[in-house]
C-alpha positions in Angstrom: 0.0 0.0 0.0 0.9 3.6 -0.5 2.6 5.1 2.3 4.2 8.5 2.8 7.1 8.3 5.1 6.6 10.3 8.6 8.1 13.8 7.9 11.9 14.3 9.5 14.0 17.5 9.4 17.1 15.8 9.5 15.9 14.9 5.6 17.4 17.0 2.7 14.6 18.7 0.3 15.4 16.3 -2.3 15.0 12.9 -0.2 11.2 14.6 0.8 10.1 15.5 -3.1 12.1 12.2 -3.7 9.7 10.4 -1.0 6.6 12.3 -2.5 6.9 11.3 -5.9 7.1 8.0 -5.4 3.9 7.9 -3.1 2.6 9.8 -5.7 3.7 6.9 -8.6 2.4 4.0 -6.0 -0.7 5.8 -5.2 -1.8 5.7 -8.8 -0.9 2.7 -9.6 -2.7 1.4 -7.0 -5.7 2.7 -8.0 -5.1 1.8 -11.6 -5.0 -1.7 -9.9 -8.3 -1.2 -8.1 -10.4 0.1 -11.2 -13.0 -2.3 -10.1 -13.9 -0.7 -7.1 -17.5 1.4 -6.7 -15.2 4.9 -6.4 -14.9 4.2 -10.5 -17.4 4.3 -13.4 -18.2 1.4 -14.6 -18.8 2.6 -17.8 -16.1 4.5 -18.4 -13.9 2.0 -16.7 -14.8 -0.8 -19.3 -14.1 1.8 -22.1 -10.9 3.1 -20.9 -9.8 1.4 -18.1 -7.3 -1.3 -20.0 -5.8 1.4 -22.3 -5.0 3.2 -19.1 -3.6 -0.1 -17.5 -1.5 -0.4 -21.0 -0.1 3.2 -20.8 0.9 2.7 -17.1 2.7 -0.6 -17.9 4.5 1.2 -21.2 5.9 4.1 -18.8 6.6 2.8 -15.7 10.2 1.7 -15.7 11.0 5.6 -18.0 9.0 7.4 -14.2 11.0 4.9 -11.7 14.3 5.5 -13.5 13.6 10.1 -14.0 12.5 10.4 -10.3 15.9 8.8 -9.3 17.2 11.5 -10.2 15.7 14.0 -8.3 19.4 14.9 -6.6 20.0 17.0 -10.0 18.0 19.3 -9.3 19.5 22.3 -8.3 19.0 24.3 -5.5 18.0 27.4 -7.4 15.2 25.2 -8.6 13.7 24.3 -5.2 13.4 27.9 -4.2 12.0 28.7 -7.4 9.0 26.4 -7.0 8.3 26.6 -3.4 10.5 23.2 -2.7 12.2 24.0 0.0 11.8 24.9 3.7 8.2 25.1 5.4 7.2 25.4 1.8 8.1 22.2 1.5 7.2 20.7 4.1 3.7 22.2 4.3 3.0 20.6 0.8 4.2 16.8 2.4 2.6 17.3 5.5 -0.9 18.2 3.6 -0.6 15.2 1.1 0.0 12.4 3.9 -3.1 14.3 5.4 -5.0 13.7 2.5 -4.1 10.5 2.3 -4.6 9.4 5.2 -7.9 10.8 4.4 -8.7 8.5 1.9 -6.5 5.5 2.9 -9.3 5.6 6.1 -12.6 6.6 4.2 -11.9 5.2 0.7 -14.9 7.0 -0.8 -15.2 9.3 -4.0 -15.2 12.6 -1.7 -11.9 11.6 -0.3 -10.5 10.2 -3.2 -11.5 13.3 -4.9 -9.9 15.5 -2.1 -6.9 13.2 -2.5 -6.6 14.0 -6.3 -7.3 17.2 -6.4 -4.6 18.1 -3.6 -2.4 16.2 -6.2 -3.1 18.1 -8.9 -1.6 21.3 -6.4 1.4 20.3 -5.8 2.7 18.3 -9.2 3.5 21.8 -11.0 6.2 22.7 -8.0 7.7 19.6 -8.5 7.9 18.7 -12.0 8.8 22.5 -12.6 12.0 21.8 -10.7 12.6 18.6 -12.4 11.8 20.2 -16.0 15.7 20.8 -16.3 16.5 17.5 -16.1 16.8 15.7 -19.5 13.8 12.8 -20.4 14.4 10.7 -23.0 11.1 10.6 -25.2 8.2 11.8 -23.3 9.2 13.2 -20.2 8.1 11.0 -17.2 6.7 14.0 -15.2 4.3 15.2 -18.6 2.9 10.8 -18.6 2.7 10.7 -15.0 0.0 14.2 -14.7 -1.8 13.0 -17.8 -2.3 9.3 -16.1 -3.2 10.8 -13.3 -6.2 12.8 -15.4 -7.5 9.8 -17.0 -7.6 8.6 -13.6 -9.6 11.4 -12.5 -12.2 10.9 -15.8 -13.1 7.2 -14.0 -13.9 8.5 -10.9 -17.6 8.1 -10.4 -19.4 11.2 -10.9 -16.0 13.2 -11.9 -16.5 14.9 -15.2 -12.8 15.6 -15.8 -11.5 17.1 -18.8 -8.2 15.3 -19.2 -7.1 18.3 -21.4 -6.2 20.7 -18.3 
């Protein structure tokens, strides 16, 4: 199960974004996983919900092997996108509260909750890691767009995965 480690100080800024990404990755493969589940349209989930299984399986190994290198990114970076300092930790602290949210309630308001926190943070982070070369689509880029066709399954979502 996703987990978000308990918060330390003694942790650098990059080990924190490091840590958040990959709840972020586990998180939504999870619920790629769990498409079955009553938080997801049926409907849509029959139309959509092996292309999006596809696309996951296609990119995963290209996300695991761009987020290990989080440690490029360079300090100037962090401060430029809020990465650093209570900044930081406000926007760590506020997605393991979200998730632990969810991860108690499962239930589309939560999940919802959970998503849309998501989608408040991912353009601090992959704005610092946009300096860091991809090769072919960049990881960051496949990773918001799953996450969007994961939001257009969510029962009674009417997302526009075009945002």
């Amino acid at each position: 199960m996703a987990e978000l480690p308990e918060w330390n100080d003694r942790d650098g800024e990059r080990k924190h974004i490091e840590a958040l990404l990959k709840f972020v990755r586990k998180f939504l493969k999870e619920e790629i996983d769990r498409l079955d589940s009553q938080l997801y349209d049926r409907e849509r989930v029959r139309e959509f919900g092996q292309l999006l299984k596809d696309a996951w399986i296609e990119a995963e190994g290209q996300i695991e092997e761009f987020f290990g290198r989080v440690g490029e990114i360079p300090d100037s970076a962090l401060k430029a996108h809020g990465l650093y300092g209570s900044q930081l930790e406000l926007k760590y602290k506020l997605t393991a509260y979200f998730w632990r949210r969810f991860r108690d309630r499962p239930a589309v308001d939560t999940l919802r909750d959970l998503l849309d926190w998501i989608n408040k943070i991912l353009p601090s982070i992959f704005g610092a890691l946009a300096g860091i070369p991809a090769k072919g689509t960049s990881p960051a880029t496949f990773l918001d767009e799953i996450k969007k066709c994961l939001e257009a399954l969510v029962r009674g979502m009417t997302a526009d995965i075009r945002r």
